[in-house]
C-alpha positions in Angstrom: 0.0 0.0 0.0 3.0 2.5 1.1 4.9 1.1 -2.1 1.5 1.7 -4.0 1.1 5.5 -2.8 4.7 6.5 -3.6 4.4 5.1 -7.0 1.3 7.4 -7.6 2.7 10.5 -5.9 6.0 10.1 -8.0 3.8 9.7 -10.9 1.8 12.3 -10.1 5.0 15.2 -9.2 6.3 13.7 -13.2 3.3 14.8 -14.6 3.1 18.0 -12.8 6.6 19.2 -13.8 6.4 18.3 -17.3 2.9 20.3 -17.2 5.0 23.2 -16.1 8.2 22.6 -18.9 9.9 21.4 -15.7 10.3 17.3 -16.8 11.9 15.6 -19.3 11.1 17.2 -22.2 14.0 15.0 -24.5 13.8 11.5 -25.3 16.8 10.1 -27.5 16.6 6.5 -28.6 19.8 4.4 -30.1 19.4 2.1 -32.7 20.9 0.6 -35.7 19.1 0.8 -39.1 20.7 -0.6 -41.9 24.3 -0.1 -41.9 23.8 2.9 -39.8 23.9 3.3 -35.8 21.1 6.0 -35.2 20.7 8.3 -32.3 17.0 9.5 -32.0 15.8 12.7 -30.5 12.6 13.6 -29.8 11.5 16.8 -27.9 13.7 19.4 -27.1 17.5 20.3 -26.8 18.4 23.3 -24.5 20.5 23.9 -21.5 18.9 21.4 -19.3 19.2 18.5 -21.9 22.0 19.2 -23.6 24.2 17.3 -21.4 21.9 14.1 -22.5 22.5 14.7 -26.2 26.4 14.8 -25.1 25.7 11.3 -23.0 23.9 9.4 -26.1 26.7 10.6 -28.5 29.8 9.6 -26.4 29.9 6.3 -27.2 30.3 7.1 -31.1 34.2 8.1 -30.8 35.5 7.2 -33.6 32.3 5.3 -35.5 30.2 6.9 -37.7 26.4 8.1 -36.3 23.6 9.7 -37.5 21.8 12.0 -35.3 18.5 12.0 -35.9 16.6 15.5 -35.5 13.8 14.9 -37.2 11.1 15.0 -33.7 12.9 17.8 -32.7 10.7 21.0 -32.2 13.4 23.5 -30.7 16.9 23.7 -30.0 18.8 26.4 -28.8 22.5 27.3 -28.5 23.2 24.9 -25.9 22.0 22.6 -28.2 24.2 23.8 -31.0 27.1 23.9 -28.9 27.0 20.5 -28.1 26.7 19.1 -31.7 29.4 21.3 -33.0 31.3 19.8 -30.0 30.6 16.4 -30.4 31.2 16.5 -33.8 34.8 18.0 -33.4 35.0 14.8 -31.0 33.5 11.9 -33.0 35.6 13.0 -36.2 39.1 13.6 -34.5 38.8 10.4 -33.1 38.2 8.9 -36.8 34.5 8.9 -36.7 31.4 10.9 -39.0 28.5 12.3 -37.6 25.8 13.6 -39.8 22.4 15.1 -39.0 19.1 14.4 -40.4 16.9 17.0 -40.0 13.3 18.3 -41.3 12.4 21.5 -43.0 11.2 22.5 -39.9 12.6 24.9 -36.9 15.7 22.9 -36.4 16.8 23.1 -40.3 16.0 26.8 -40.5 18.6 27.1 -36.9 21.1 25.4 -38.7 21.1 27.1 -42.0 20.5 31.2 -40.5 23.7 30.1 -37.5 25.8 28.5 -40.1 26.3 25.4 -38.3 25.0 23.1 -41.2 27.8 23.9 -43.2 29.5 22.3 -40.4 27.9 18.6 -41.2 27.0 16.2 -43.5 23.0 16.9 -43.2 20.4 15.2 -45.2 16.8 14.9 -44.9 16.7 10.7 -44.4 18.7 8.1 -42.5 19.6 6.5 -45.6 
């Protein structure tokens, strides 16, 4: 019963902060499609999640990724900064990673900032 109550109550405080923008607001997902590892995003990327996007990446030293943006609604210079690191990373190490992104707010970020000259950035996985 205790056990039960706590469950609900965390449940409950999750709800509540993500209702206010306060809760996880990123979900990234790694996978392999095809020939390619994929690292999924979904949500958003800004100063609190950045540091997850950095996480999910870090075992791609020296492998080629894709970083899928494609669910991603908004992204903002933390969110830059950490590609544009993790890029530097992932190909001094002997590694490639490219973006794929949609026509949508996080393509028009990276063309007006200049970052998608930095990367290899197509619109599919394949």
């Amino acid at each position: 019963m205790i056990e039960a109550r706590r469950e609900l109550n965390s449940t409950l405080v999750r709800e509540r902060y993500t209702a206010m923008g306060l809760g996880p607001q990123l979900v990234l997902e790694t996978t392999r499609i095809g020939d390619h590892d994929v690292v999924v995003a979904t949500g958003e990327i800004d100063l609190a999640s950045a540091p997850r996007v950095e996480v999910a990446l870090e075992p791609f030293a020296g492998q080629p990724v894709v970083f899928d943006l494609r669910g991603v609604e908004f992204m903002d210079s933390a969110g830059l900064k950490v590609l544009l690191q993790q890029r530097s990373r992932i190909e001094e190490s002997g590694g490639d990673l490219r973006l794929v992104v949609s026509d949508g707010a996080v393509g028009r970020l990276l063309e007006l900032t200049g970052v998608s000259e930095a990367f290899s950035i197509s619109d599919s996985i394949e």
